[in-house]
N, C-alpha and C positions, 0 to 999 in steps of 0.2 A: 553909388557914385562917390568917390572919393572927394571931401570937401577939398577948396580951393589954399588954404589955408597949410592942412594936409601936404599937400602935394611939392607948395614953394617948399616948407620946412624939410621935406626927403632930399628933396633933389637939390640942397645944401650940406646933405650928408657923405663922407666918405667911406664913415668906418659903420659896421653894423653890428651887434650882437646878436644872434639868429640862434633857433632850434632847428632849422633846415637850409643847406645854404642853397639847396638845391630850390627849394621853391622861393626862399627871400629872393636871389636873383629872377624868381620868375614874375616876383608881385612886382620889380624895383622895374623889370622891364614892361610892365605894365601901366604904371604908374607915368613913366615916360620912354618911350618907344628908342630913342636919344640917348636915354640913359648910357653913363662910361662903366658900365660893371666891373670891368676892367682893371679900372683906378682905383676900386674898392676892397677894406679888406673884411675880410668877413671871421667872427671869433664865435667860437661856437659854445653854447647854455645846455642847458639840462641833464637830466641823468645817464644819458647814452652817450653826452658830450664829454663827458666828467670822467665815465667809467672807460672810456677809449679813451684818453689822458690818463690814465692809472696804468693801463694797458702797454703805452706808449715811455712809462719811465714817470712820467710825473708826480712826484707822490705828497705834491702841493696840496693844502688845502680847497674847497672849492672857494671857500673868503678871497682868499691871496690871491687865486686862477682868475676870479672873476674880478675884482680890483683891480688886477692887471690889464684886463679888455679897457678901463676906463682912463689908462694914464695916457691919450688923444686928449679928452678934455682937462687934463691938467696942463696939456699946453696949447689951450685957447680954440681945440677941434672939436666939433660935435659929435658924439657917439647916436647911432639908432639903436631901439632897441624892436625887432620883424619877430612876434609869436606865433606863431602856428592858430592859434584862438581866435586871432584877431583883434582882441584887447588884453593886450603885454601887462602882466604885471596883475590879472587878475584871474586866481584859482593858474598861475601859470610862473614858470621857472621866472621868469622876467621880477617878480617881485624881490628876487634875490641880490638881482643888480641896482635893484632901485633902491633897497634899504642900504645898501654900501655906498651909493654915490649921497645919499642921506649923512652918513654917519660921517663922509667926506667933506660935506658941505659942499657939493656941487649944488647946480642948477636943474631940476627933473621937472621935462613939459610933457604934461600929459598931452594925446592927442585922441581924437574920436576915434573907436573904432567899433564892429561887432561885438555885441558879450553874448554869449549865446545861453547865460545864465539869465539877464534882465531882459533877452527876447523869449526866452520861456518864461519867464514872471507875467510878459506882456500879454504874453496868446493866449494862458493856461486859465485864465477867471477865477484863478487864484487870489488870496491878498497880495497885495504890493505893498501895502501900509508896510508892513513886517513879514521878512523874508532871510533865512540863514544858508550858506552852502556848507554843506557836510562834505564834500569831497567823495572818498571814497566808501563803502561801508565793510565792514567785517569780511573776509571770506568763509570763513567757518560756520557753516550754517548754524547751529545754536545761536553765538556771537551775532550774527548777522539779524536774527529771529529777535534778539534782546533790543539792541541796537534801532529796529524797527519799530518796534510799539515805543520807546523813550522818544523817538520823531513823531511820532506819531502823537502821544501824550503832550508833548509838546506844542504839537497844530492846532489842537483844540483847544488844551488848554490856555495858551498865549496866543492863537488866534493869526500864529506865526508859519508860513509858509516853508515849508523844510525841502529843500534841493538838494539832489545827490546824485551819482553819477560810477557808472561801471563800464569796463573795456569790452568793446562793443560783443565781443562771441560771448562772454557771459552776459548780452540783456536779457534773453532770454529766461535764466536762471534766475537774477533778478528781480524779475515779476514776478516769477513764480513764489517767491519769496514772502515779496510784497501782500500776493493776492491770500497766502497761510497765513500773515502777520497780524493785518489790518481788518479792524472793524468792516461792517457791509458797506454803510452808510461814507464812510472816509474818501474824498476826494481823488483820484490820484488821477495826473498828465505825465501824457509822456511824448516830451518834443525832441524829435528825433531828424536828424540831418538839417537845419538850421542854415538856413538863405541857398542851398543846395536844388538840384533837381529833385530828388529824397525828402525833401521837406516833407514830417509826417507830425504834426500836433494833436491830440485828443486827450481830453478831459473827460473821465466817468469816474461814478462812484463803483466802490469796489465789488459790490454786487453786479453792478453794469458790466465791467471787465468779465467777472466768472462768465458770462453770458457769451464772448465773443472773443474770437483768436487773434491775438496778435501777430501783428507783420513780421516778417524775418529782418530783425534790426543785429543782425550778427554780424553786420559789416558798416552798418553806420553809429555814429556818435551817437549817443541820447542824454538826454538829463531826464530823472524822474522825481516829480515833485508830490508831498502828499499837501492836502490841508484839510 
């Protein structure tokens, strides 16, 4: 449920900065049924937003493009910022606009939302004391092989939770990865569609995994944690 808080601050917005304008209008109509989407204008983030602006003639920097989304609040108007994640601005394009209106000296309110990186820290009985996101890992299987044990080396050694994450038709690969890389005994979770119907979380150690087949996550989101 959307906090109360939340909801007054949207629904004093006009302008939005979005990765999808198609679903922001869907959350903003959900948010309040009311809502003048209308009235709203919607500037578009990330790298498919960027490269269809290249596409289109622009051959502005992404700094300037998205500096640009923010000169409403230079006259006294609120900007949103609606990520696709759920919480803007982390492991997500949105941090991009945020270090610019920083570096502006604007006002930046954070608001609660999903992270579906500290909801897997939460479920996985991992540490949470100390936890790192790696983002994406290597493609290149070798690279990816190397890449793996330093995480790894890493979990044990520091005692530090290591999060990473691949585009859902390679999870599959992924794992497989994972399960050649890592010691037997080595932790790993893998939470997979996150507050979804799909929701899929499980924690075994790596010998545990070799025992048992993995779901078809080739269409949902996953993060994979070792420790």
């Amino acid at each position: 449920m959307l906090p109360a808080y939340n909801r007054e601050v949207i629904l004093g917005i006009r302008h939005f900065i979005v990765e999808e304008v198609r679903t922001a209008r869907r959350f903003l109509r959900l948010v309040d049924a009311q809502f003048d989407i209308d009235a709203c204008t919607f500037y578009p983030m990330g790298k498919h937003a960027l490269d269809q602006a290249v596409r289109q003639g622009d051959k502005r920097p992404a700094a300037e493009i998205y500096a640009s989304y923010l000169k409403p609040v230079e006259q006294g108007l609120p900007v949103g910022v609606i990520s696709e994640a759920g919480c803007p601005a982390v492991a997500d394009p949105g941090a991009d606009i945020v270090a610019i209106a920083q570096r502006k000296g604007l006002r930046v309110v954070p608001l609660v939302g999903p992270s579906s990186m500290i909801m897997a820290v939460m479920a996985s009985g991992l540490s949470g004391q100390s936890f790192a996101f790696n983002g994406y890992l290597p493609i290149e299987l070798a690279e990816r092989q190397r890449r793996l044990k330093q995480l790894e080396s890493r979990a044990i050694q520091e005692h530090q939770t290591q999060l990473f994450i691949e585009t859902p038709y390679r999870n599959a690969k992924l794992f497989a990865a994972i399960l050649a890389a890592c010691r037997p005994g080595t932790r790993l979770c893998i939470a997979a569609g996150i507050t979804t119907q799909d929701e899929w979380i499980r924690t075994r150690t790596i010998a545990e995994w070799k025992r048992q087949q993995l779901p078809d996550l080739s269409k949902i989101p996953a993060i994979f944690l070792i420790g």
